[in-house]
SEPASE-661553 format. One record per residue (C-alpha): residue number from 1; residue in one letter; y, x, z. Coordinates in nm, 2 decimals, always signed. Layout:
(NUM, A, (Y, X, Z))
...
//
This chain:
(1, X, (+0.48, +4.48, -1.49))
(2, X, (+0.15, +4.33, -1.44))
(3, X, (+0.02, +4.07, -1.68))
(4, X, (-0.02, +3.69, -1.61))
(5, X, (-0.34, +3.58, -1.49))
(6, X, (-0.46, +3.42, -1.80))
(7, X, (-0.82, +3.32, -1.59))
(8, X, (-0.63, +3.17, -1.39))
(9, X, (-0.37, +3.00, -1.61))
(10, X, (-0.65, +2.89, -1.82))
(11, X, (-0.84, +2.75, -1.52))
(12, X, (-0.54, +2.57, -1.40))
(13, X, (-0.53, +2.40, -1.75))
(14, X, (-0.87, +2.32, -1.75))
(15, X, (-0.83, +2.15, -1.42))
(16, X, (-0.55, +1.96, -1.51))
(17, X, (-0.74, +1.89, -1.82))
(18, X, (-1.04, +1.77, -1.64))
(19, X, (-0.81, +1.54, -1.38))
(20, X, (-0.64, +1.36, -1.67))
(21, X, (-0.98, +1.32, -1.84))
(22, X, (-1.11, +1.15, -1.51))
(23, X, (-0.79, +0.94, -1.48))
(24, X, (-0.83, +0.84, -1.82))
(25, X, (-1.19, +0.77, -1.73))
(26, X, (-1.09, +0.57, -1.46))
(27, X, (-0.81, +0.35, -1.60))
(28, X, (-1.08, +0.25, -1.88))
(29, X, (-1.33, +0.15, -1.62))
(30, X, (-1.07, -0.03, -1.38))
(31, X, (-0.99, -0.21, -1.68))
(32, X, (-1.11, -0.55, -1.68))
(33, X, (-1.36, -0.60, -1.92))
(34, X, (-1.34, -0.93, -2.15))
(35, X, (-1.46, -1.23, -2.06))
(36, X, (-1.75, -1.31, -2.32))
(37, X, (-1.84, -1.19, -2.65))
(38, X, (-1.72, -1.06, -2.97))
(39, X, (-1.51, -1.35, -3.14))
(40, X, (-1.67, -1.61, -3.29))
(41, X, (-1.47, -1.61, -3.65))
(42, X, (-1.57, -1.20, -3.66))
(43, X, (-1.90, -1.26, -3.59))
(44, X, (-1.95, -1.54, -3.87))
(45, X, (-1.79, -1.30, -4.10))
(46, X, (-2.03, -1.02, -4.02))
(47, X, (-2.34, -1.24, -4.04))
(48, X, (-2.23, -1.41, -4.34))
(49, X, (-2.51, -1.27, -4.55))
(50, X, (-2.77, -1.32, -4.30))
(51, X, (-2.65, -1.69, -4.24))
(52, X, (-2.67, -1.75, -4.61))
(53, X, (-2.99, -1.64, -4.63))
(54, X, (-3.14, -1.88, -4.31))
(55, X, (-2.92, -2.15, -4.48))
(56, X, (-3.14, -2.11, -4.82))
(57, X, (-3.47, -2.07, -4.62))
(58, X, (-3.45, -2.39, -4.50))
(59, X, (-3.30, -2.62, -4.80))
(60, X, (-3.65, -2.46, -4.95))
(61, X, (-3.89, -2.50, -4.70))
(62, X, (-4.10, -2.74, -4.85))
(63, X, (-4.14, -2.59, -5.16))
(64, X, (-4.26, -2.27, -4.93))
(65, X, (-4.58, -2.12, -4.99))
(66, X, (-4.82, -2.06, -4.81))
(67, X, (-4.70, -2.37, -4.62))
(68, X, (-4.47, -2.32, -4.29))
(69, X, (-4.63, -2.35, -3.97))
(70, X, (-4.62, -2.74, -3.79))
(71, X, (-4.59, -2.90, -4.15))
(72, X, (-4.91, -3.17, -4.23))
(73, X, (-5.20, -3.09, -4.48))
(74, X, (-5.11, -3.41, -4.75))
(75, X, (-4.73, -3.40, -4.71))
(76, X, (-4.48, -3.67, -4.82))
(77, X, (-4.18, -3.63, -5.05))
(78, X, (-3.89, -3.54, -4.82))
(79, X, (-3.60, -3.78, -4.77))
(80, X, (-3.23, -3.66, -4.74))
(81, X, (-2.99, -3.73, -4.41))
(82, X, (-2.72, -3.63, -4.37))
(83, X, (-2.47, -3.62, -4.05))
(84, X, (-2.16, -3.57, -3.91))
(85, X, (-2.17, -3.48, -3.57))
(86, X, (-1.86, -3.44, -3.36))
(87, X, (-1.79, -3.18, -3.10))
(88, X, (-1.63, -3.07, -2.83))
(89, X, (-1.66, -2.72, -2.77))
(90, X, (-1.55, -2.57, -2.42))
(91, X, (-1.24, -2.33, -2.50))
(92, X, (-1.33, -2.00, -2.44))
(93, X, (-1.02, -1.92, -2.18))
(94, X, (-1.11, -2.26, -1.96))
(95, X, (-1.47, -2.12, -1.95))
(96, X, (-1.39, -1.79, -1.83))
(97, X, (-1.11, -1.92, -1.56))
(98, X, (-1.41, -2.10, -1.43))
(99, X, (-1.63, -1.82, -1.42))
(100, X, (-1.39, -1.61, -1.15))
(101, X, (-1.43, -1.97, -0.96))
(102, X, (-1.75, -2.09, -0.96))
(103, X, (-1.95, -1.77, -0.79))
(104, X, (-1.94, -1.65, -0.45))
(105, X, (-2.08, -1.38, -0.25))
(106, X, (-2.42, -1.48, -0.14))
(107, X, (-2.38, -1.79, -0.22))
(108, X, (-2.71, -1.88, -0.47))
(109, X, (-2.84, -2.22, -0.30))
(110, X, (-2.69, -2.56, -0.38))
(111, X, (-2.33, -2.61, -0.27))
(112, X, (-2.25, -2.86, +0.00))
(113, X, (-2.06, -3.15, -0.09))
(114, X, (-1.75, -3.02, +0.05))
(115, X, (-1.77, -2.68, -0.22))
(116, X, (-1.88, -2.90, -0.52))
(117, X, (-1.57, -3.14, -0.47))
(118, X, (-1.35, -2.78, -0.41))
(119, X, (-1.51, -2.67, -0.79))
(120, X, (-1.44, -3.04, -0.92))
(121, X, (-1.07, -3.02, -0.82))
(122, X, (-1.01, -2.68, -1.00))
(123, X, (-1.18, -2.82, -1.26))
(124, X, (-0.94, -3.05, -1.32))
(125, X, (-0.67, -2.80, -1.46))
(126, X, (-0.96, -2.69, -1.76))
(127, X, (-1.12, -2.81, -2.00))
(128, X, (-1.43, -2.81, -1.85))
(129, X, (-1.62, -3.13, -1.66))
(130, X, (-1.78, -3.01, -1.31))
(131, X, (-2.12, -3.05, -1.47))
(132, X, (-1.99, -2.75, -1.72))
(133, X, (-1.87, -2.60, -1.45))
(134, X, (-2.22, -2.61, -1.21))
(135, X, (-2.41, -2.49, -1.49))
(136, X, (-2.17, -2.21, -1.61))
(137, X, (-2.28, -2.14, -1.23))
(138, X, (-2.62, -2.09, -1.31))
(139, X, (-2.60, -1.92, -1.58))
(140, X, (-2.36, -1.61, -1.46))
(141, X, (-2.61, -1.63, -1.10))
(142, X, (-2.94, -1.60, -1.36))
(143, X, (-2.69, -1.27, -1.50))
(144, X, (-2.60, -1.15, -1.21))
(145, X, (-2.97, -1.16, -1.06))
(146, X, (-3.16, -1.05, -1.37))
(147, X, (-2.90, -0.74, -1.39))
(148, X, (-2.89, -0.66, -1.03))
(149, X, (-3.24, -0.64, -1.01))
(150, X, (-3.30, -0.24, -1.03))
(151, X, (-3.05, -0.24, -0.79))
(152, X, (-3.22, -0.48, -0.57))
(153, X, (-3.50, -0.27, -0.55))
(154, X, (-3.36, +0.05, -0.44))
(155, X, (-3.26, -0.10, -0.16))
(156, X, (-3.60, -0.27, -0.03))
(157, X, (-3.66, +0.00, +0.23))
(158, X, (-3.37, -0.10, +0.41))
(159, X, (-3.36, -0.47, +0.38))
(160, X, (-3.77, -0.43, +0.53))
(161, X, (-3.62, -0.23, +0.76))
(162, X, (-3.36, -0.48, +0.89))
(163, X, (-3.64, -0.76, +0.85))
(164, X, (-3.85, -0.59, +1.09))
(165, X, (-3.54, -0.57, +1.35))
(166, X, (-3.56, -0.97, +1.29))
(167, X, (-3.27, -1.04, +1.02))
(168, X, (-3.38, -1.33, +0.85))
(169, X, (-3.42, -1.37, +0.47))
(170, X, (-3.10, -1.58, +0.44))
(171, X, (-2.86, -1.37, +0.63))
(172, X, (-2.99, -1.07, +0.42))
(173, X, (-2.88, -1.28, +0.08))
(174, X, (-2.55, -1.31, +0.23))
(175, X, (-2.50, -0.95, +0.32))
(176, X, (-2.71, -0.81, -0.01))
(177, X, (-2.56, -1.02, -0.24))
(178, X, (-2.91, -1.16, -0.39))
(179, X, (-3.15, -1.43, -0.44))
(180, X, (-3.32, -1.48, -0.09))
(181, X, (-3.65, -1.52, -0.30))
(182, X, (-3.59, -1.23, -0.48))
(183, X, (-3.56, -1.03, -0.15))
(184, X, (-3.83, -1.21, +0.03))
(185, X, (-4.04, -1.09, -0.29))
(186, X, (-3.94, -0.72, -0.24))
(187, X, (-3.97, -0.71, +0.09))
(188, X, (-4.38, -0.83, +0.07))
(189, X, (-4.39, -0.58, -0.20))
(190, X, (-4.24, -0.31, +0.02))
(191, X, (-4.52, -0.44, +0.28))
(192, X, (-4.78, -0.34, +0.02))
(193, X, (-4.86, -0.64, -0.12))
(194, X, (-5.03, -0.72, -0.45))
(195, X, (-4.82, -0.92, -0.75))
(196, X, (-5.09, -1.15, -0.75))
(197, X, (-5.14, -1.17, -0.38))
(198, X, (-4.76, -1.25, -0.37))
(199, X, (-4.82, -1.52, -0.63))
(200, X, (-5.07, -1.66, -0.48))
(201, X, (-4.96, -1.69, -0.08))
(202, X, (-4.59, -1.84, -0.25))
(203, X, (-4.79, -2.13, -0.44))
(204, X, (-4.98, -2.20, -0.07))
(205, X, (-4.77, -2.10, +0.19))
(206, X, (-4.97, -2.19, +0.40))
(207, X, (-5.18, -1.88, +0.41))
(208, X, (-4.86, -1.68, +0.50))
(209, X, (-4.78, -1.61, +0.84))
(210, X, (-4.56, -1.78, +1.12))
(211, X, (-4.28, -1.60, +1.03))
(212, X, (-4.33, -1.56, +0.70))
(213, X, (-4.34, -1.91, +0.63))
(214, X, (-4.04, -2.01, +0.81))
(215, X, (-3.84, -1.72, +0.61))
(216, X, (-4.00, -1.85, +0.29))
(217, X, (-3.91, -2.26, +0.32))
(218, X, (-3.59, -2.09, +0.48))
(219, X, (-3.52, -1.87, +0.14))
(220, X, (-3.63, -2.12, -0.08))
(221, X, (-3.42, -2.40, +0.03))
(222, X, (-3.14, -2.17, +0.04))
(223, X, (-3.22, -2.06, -0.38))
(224, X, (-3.18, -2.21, -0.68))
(225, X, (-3.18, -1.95, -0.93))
(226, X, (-3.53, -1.78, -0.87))
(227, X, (-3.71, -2.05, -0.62))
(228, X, (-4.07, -2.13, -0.70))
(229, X, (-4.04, -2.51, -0.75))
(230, X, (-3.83, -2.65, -1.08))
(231, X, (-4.04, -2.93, -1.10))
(232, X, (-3.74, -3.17, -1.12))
(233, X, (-3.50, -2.95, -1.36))
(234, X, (-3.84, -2.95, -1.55))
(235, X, (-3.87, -3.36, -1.58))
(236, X, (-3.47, -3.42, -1.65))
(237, X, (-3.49, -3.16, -1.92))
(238, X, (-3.84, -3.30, -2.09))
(239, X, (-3.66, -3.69, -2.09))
(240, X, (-3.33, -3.51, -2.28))
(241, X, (-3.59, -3.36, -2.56))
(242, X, (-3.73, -3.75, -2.58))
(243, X, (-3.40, -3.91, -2.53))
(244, X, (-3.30, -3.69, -2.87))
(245, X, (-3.60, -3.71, -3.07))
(246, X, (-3.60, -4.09, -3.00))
(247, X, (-3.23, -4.07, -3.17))
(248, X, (-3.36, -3.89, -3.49))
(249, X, (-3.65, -4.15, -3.53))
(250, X, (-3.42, -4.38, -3.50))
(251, X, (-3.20, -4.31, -3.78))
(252, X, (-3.54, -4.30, -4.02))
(253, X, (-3.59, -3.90, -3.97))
(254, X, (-3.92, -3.81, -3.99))
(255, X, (-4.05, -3.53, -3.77))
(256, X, (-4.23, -3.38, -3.49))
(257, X, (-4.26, -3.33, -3.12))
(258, X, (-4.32, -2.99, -2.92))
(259, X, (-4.61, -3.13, -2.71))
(260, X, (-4.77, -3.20, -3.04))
(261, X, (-4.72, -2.89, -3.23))
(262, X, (-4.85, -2.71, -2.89))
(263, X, (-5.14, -2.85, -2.86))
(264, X, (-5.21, -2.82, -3.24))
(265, X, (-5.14, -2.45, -3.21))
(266, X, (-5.34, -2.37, -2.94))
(267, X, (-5.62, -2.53, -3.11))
(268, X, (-5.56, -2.33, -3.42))
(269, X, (-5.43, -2.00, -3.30))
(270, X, (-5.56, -1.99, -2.93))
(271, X, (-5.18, -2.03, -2.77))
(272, X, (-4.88, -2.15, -2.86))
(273, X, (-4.60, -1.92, -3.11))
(274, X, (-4.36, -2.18, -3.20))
(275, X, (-4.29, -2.48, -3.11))
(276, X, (-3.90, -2.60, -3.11))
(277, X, (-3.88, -2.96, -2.93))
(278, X, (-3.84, -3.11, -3.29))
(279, X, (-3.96, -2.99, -3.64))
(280, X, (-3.81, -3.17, -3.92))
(281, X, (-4.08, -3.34, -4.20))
(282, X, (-3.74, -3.44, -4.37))
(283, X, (-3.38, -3.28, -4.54))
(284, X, (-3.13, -3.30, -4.26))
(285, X, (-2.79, -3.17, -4.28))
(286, X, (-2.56, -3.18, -3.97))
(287, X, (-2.16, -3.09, -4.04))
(288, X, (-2.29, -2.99, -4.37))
(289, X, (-2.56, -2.73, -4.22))
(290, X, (-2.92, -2.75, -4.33))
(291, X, (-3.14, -2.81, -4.01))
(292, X, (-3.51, -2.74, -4.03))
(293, X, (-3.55, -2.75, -3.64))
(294, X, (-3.37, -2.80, -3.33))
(295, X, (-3.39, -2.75, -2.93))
(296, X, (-3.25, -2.90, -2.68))
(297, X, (-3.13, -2.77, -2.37))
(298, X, (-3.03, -2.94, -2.02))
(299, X, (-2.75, -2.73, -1.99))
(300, X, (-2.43, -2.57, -2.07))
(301, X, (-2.43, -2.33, -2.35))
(302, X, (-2.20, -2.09, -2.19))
(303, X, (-2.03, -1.80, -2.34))
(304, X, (-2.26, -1.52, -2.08))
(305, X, (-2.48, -1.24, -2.21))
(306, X, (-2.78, -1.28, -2.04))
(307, X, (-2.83, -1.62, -2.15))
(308, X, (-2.69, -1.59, -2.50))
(309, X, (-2.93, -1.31, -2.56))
(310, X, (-3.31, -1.52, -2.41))
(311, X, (-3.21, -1.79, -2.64))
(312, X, (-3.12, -1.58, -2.97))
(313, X, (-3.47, -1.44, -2.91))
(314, X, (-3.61, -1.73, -2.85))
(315, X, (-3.46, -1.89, -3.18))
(316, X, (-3.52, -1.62, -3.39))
(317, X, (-3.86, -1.75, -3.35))
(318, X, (-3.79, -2.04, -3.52))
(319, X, (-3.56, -1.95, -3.79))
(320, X, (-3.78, -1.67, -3.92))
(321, X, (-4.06, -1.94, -3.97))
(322, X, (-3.84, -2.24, -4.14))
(323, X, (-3.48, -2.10, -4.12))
(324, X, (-3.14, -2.22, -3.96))
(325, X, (-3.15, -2.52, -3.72))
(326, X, (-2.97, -2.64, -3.43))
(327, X, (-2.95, -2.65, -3.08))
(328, X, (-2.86, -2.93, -2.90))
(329, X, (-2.68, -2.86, -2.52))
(330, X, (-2.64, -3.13, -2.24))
(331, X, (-2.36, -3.02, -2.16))
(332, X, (-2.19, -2.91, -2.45))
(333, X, (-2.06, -2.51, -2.52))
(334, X, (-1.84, -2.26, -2.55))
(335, X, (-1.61, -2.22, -2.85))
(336, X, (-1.70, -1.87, -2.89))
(337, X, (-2.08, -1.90, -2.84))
(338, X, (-2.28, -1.79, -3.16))
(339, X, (-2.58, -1.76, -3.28))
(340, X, (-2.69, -1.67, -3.65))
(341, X, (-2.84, -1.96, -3.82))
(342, X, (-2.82, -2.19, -3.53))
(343, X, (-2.59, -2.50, -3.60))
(344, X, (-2.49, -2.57, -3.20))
(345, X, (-2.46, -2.90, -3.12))
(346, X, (-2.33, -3.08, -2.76))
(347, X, (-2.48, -3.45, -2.66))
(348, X, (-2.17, -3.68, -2.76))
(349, X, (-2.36, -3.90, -2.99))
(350, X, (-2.67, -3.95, -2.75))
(351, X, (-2.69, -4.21, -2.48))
(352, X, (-2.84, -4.01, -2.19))
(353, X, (-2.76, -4.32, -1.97))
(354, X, (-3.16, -4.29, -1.90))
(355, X, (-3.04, -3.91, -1.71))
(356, X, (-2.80, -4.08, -1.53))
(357, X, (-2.55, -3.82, -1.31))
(358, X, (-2.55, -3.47, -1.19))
(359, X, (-2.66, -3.14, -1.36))
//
């Protein structure tokens, strides 16, 4: 009697093997990933040390030597305020229903009237305002274009390919799915031109070409994630950081501006290394949180990687030089967002009358 096959048995196993490990594979990445990050309460718990020690950095400050950057040669005994500051944090699962609402293909310019009414209507049902809601918008399009961007590229031959053949900028957003600056910047680059030649012909388009032209005014009207002028997001967002310091100075807290401390520092150290929008000369405590420093942000602190990460960076800056502080949002946050030793903080208590409407 001949003997099983036990190559072949075992092959058989390993295929069946392989298959499940494949489906198993699968299920796991046709899984929907979770909305956001790691809960909020687990990631106070896990930082708890670190948070102490931001906490205890900043109570001590002044008694810091050699003396923290930003603070005046002949100081003056520090005064005591406290606060209590209430909030109104976005739930995390209205913020994430809004995120599968607010984005659509190729869509990265601002929305006609007709879509923004559409996005304040389903915002109606959440906990979220259509300001929240816009901004959320930007902040998942910044994602989605910083980490498409490798993917972007690889496809430049083609989209130069089609532009050539005469698709214009815009319709190539729409069927790309990206920024139709981000493409017209590929596509010069796949021409073979220079970073700073790009640089230089988007600041004067007027040494582009005919066509060229057209596509850029055509792409930039069409983007608001990576177009070249922010010049009004810029102003809005420089009266919010006056609007708030104007607040503290009002209630008798001494302290001081960014524009200050920048110009100070690139005196002293050629270029400016930190500079929050205000530094505290006094004790302030908000919801019983020492706060050495804060920033303030013209938008909504949403609950999205990207733009969680570029601001931990950018406030660990600050909290390694003075400790924990706070960070103010136009537009309030998400309940989940965290950052360690960063008391956030939405615009209740401020009058932004002087912003008047929109983002």
């Amino acid at each position: 009697m001949s003997q099983p096959n036990r190559g072949n048995k075992g092959g058989s196993s390993s295929r069946n093997n392989s298959r499940s490990g494949n489906n198993r594979r699968g299920d796991r990445n046709n899984r929907q990933r979770r909305y956001g990050s790691t809960a909020k309460k687990t990631l106070e718990e896990r930082n708890a040390g670190i948070i102490q020690e931001m906490e205890t950095q900043a109570r001590g400050r002044f008694e810091q030597q050699p003396t923290p950057m930003g603070f005046p040669k002949e100081m003056i005994e520090p005064k005591t305020f406290k606060f209590d500051w209430n909030l109104s944090p976005v739930p995390l699962k209205d913020e994430e229903a809004m995120a599968g609402k607010v984005m659509r293909k190729g869509e990265f310019g601002w929305l006609e009237d007709e879509r923004v009414d559409e996005i304040a209507a389903i915002a109606k049902d959440y906990k979220m305002t259509l300001e929240q809601a816009l901004s959320l918008r930007s902040a998942l399009l910044q994602q989605k274009t910083v980490y498409g961007h490798g993917r972007l590229r690889s496809q430049g031959g083609k989209m130069l390919r089609l532009y050539n053949e005469g698709v214009s900028v815009v319709d190539l957003s729409t069927r790309f799915d990206f920024p139709p600056m981000n493409i017209f910047r590929i596509i010069l680059t796949e021409m073979r031109w220079s970073k700073s030649k790009i640089k230089e012909c988007l600041r004067q388009p007027s040494r582009l070409s005919k066509r060229e032209r057209a596509e850029f005014e055509a792409a930039e009207a069409a983007d608001r994630v990576s177009n070249v002028d922010q010049g009004e997001s810029q102003e809005r967002a420089d009266l919010f950081e006056d609007i708030l310091a104007d607040w503290f100075e009002e209630q008798g807290v001494r302290l001081r501006r960014q524009p200050e401390m920048v110009k100070e520092q690139k005196q002293d150290l050629g270029r400016p290394v930190r500079t929050p929008d205000l530094l505290f000369l006094d004790h302030v405590e908000i919801n019983g949180k020492p706060v050495a420093w804060i920033d303030a942000k013209h938008f909504y602190g949403a609950d999205v990687d990207f733009q969680r990460k570029k601001m931990a960076k950018q406030m660990a800056r600050y909290i390694e030089e003075w400790g924990s502080g706070a960070v103010v949002y136009r537009h309030g946050f998400s309940q989940n967002l965290f950052m360690p030793g960063c008391t956030l903080l939405d615009a209740n208590v401020l009058d932004l009358s002087k912003l008047g409407s929109g983002e």
